[in-house]
N, C-alpha and C positions, 0 to 999 in steps of 0.2 A: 552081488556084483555091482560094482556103482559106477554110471554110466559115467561118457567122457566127460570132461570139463569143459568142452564148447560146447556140449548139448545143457550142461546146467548152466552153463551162462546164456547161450541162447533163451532159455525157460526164464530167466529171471526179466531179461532186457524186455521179453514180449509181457509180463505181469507188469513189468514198469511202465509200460507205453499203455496199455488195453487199461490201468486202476482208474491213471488222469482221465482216459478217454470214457471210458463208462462213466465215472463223476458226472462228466459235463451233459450227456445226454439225459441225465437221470434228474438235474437242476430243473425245478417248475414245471417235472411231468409227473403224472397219476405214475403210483409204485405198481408196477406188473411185477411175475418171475425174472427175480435176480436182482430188481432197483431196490434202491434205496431213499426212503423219505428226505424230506425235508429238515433241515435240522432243528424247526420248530415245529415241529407235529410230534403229538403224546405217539408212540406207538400202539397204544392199547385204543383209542379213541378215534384216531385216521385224521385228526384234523390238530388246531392249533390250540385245544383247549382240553384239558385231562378230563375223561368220561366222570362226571359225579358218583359216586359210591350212593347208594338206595337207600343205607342209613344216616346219609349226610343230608338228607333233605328232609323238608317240613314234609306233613301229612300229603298235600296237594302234589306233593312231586313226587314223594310215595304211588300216591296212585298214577300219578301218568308214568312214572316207571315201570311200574306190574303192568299196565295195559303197553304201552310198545314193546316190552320185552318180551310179550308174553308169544310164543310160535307162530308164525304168519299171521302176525298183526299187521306186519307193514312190509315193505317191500326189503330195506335194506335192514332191519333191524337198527340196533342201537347205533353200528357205526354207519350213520348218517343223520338225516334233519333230526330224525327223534332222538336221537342221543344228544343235538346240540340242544335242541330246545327243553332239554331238562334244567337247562340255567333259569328258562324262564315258565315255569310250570303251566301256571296260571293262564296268561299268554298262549300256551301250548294247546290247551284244552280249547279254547274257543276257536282257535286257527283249525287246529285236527276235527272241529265238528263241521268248520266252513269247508275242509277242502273233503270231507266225508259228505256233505250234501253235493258239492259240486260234481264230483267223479261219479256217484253213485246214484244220486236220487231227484238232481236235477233235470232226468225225462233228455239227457242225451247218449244219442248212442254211443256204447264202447268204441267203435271205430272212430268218430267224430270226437270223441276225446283223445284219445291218442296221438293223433292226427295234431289237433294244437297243441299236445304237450308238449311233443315231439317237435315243434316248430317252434314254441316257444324256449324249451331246452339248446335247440342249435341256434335261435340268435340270440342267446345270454350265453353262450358256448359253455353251456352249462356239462364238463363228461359224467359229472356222477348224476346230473339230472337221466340224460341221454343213456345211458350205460345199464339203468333202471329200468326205462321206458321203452327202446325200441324191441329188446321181448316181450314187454305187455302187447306191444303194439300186434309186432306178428301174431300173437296167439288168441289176439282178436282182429286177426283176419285184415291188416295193412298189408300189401305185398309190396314184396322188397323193395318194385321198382319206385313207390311212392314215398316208401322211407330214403332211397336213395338221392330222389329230387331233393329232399331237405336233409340231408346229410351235406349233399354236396351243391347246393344251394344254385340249382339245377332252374329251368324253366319250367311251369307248371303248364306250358301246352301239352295238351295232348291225353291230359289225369282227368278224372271223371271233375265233372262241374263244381260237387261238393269239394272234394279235398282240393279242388285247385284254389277255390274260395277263401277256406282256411287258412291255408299256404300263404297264399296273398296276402289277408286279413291280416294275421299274425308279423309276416315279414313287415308290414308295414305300419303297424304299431312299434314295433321294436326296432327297426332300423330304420329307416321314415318318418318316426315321430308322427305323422300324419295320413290317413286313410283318406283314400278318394272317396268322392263320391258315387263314382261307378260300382268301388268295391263295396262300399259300405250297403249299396244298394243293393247287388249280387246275394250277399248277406240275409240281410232284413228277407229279399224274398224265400230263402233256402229254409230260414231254422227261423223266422215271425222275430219281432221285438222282443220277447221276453227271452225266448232260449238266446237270442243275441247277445243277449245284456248279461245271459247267464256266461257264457261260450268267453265271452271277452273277460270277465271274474276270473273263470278258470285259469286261461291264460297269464293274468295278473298273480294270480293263485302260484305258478310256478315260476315266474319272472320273482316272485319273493324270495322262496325256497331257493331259486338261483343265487340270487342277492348273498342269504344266508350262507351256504356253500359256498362261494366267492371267500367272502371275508373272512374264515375262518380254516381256508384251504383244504377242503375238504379232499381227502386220499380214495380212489378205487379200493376195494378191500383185495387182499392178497391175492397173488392171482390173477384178477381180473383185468383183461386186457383194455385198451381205450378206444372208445368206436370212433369217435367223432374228430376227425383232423385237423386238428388245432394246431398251428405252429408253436 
């Protein structure tokens, strides 16, 4: 039985109106369920440069392929930093042992990491940094409401001494250009000069990876929704 002819023309007129209007929302946002990338992003790679094939590279890109690809090696797998940075192998390998000392063996805690990632991520409005990070964060024990001050770039009264430090420290490296002396002093007494000096690395550490992600537009993987509210 086939329905009236002002219900398929109605059906058609709302496809017409709902195609233009999804377009324009889906323009310079991470692809969740139902968008559509960018019309310069490989599909297979999430970003503006086609994933390298394993046999297309020298030895040294060989192996840092087998090691990021290889199952929870890294957080986002290939589609992300490590799938970009197979352009530049070599390069890869020293960066991946800097930010593997920093996260890991640099003597700070899981919390106090996350904490500047996480602030570093939202003022580089970084969402596939962020998108990454504030489940590492949770499930080392950030609660929400402290994720939520640097999501929404919130005041840090009222947050324990350390992460408001951070918060601070961070915000004001990256949107300040310049740290007081009260904070820098705050600092130095919490985590001594050298974790300082490490803590402020880190930070730099993913202020890069943002950079890198920036420039090469890097996509959510399929899916994945956008945390950080970014106009």
């Amino acid at each position: 039985m086939r329905p009236p002819l002002r219900i398929v023309c109605l059906f058609a007129a709302a496809a017409g109106l709902l195609g233009p209007l999804a377009a324009l929302t889906q323009v310079g946002s991470p692809p969740t369920v139902g968008q559509i990338m960018p019309a310069d992003i490989d599909p297979q790679s999430g970003f503006r440069l086609p994933l390298p094939k394993r046999e297309d590279l020298d030895d040294a890109g060989k192996a840092h392929y087998d090691r990021v690809a290889a199952p929870g090696a890294t957080i986002a797998g290939l589609q992300g930093p490590s799938g970009i940075t197979l352009y530049s192998p070599k390069a890869a390998e020293h960066a991946r042992a800097l930010n593997r000392y920093l996260r890991f063996e640099a003597g700070l805690p899981p919390r106090v990491r996350e904490i500047a990632i996480l602030t570093t991520a939202r003022e580089m409005d970084s969402q596939f940094e962020w998108a990454a990070h504030e489940p590492e964060a949770r499930k080392e024990g950030v609660e929400g409401r402290v994720i939520d001050v640097i999501k929404q770039r919130l005041p840090t009264a009222g947050l324990a001494e350390s992460d408001a430090t951070i918060i601070e420290f961070g915000r004001q490296i990256f949107r300040d250009h310049k740290v007081t002396s009260e904070t820098f002093a705050k600092a130095k007494a919490l985590f001594g000069p050298n974790k300082l000096v490490e803590l402020v690395m880190l930070m730099g550490n993913y202020a890069g990876t943002a950079a890198l992600l920036t420039a090469v537009d890097m996509q959510l993987h399929p899916g994945q929704k956008p945390l950080l509210p970014i106009p």
